[in-house]
N, C-alpha and C positions, 0 to 999 in steps of 0.2 A: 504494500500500500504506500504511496506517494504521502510527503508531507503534506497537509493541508494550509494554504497561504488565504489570509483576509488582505484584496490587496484596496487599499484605501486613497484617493480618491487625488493625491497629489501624485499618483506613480502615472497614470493614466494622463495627467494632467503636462507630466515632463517627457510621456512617450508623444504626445500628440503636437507641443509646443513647436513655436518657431525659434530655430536656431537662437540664443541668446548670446549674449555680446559680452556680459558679466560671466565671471570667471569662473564662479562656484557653482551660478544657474548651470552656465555650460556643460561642466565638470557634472552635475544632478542629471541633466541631458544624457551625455553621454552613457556614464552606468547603467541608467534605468534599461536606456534603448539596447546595450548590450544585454544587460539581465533580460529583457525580453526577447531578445534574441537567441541566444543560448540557453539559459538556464531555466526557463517557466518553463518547460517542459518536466521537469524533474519534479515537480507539485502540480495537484490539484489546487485551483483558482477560484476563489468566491468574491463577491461584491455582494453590496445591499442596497435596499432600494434608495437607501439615502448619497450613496457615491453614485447610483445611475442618477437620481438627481439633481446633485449637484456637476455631475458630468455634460448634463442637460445643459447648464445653464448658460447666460454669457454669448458670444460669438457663435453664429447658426454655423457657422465652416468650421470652425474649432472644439464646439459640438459634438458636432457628426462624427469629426475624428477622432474625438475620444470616446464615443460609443461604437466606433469601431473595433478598437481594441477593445471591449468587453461585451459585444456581444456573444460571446461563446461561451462567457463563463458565466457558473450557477449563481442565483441570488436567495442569501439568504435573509431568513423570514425577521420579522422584529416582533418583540411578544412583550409580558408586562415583566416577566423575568429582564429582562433586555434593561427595559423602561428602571425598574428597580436599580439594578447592580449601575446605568451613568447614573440616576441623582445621588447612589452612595459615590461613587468618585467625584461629581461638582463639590460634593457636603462635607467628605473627608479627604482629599486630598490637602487641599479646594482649589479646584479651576473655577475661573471668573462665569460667571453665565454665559458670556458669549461664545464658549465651549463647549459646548453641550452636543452637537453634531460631533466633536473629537472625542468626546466621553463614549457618546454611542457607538462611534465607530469602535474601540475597544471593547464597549458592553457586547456589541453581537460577537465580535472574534471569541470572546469568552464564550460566552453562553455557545459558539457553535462547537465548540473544542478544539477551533485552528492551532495550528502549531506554531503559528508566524501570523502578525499583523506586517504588512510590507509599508513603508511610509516613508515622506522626507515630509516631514511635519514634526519639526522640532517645537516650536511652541507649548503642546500637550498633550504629545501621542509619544515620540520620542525622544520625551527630554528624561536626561537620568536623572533629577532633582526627582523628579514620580513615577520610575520604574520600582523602588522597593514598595511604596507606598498602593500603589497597582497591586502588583503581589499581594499584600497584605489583606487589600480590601476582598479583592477575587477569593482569597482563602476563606475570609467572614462569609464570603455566600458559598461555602463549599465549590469552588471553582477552582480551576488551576489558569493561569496567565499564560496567552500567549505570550513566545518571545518577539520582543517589537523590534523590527529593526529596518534596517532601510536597504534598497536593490546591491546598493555595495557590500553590504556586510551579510548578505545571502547569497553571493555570487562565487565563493568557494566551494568544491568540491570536495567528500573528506578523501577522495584518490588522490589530488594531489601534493 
């Protein structure tokens, strides 16, 4: 059985972008498009409806081609388990309310038993100041935590 990846909503967002000029954009650019190149094949792939969502939005050209890349991949469901386990991370971590779609994104990854949330969303999905704290809370609901990390840091192989 393949790892199972929650790929959340900035990976799609730096496969579909135009070329950028900024150095670290670029450098985001780059890895993602290789990890999607090479390496998503090695995991099953889930989205939810709140990354087809926000994928939606914005630019109708830029759009379409981020729901390019995920039309193939399964979406998964949001429930009041979901709904529960972000407001315990807005409450106990605490992220600002205006994070509550990056709460939820981790809430489904949890509840669905991914083994990987994939992101370059340092703000409150990938910051290590609330990965022990993630942990922690995920454990209070009898959960276990995906590992969060971003297309670079999932792009090794353990062959090599």
């Amino acid at each position: 059985m393949k790892p199972r990846v929650y790929i959340e909503t900035t990976v799609p967002s730096y496969l579909a972008a135009w070329p950028s000029r900024d150095v670290i954009r670029s450098f985001h650019q780059h890895v993602t498009r290789e990890w999607w190149l090479n390496r998503r094949g090695a995991f099953d792939l889930f989205v939810s409806q709140i990354v087809l969502r926000e994928c939606q939005a914005g630019d109708k050209i830029a759009a379409q081609s981020r729901m390019e890349y995920l039309r193939d991949l399964q979406v998964l469901d949001e429930s009041p388990e979901v709904t529960s386990l972000a407001r315990g991370f807005i409450e106990l971590i605490p992220l600002p309310q205006r994070a509550v779609l990056d709460a939820m994104h981790i809430a489904i990854a949890t509840c669905h038993g991914m083994d990987y949330l994939l992101t370059w969303n340092y703000a409150h999905i990938a910051n290590a100041m609330f990965r022990s704290k993630i942990v922690e809370i995920c454990h209070s609901f009898d959960k276990e935590a995906p590992v969060i990390c971003t297309p670079e840091e999932l792009m090794a192989r353990g062959d090599e």
